[in-house]
C-alpha positions in Angstrom: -51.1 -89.0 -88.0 -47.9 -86.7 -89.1 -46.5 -87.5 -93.1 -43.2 -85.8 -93.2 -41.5 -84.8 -96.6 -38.0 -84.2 -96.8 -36.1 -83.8 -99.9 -33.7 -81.3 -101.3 -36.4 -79.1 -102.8 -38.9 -79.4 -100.3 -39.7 -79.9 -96.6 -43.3 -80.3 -95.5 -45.4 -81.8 -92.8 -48.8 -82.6 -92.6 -50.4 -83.6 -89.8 -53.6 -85.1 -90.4 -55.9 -85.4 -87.2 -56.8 -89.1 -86.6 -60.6 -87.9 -85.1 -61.0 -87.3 -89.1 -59.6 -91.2 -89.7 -61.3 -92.6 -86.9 -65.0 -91.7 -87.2 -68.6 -93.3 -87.9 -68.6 -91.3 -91.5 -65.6 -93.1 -92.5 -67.1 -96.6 -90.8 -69.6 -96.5 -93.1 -67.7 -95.3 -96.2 -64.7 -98.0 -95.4 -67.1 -100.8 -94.9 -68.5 -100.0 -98.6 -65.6 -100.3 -100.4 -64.2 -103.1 -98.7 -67.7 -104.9 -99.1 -68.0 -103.6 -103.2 -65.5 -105.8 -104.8 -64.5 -108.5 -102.3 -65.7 -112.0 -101.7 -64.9 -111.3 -98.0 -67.5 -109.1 -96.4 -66.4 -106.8 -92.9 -69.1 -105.4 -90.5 -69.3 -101.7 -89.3 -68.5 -103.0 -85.9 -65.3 -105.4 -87.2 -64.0 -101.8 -88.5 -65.0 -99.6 -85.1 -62.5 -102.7 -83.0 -59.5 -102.1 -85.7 -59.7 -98.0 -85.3 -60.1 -98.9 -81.3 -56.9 -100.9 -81.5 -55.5 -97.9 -83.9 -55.9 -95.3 -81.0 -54.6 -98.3 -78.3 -51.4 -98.7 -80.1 -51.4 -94.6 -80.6 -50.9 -94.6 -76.8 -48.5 -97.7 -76.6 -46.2 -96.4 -79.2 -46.6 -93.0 -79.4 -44.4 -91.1 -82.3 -42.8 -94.4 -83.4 -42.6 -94.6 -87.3 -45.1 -96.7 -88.9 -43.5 -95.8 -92.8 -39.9 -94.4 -93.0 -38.8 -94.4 -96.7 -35.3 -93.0 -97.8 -34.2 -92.9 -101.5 -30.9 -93.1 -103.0 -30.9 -89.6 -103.7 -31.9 -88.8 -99.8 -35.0 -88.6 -100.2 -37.4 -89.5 -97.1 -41.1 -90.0 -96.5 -42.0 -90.9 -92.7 -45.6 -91.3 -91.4 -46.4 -91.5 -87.6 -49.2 -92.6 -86.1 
């Protein structure tokens, strides 16, 4: 995953590796929080087939925008997969 800033003040990027999104640590923490508050419960395996289909479509769509956000001012926030 890649967030890009871009402003008049500042230009960043930060790539953020998806092997740190898409492991059994974060199962296991994810399916917690989701399971804490809600009336809707979600297995560990229901969350290990939605990060499988996350690194399917990171093959299908490759560096295609999943957040592109521009502001008046120019502005712009956009996070690939």
């Amino acid at each position: 995953m890649i967030i890009k800033v871009r402003s008049e003040e500042h230009n960043f990027t930060i790539p953020f590796p998806n092997a740190l999104l898409l492991n059994n640590v974060v199962v296991t923490i994810l399916t917690k929080i989701i399971n804490k508050g809600n009336d809707v419960k979600i297995s560990k395996e229901h969350v290990k087939i939605l990060f499988k289909d996350i690194k399917k479509a990171k093959k299908a769509l490759g560096n295609t925008p999943l957040v592109y956000v521009k502001s008046s001012d120019g502005d712009e926030v956009i996070i690939t997969l």
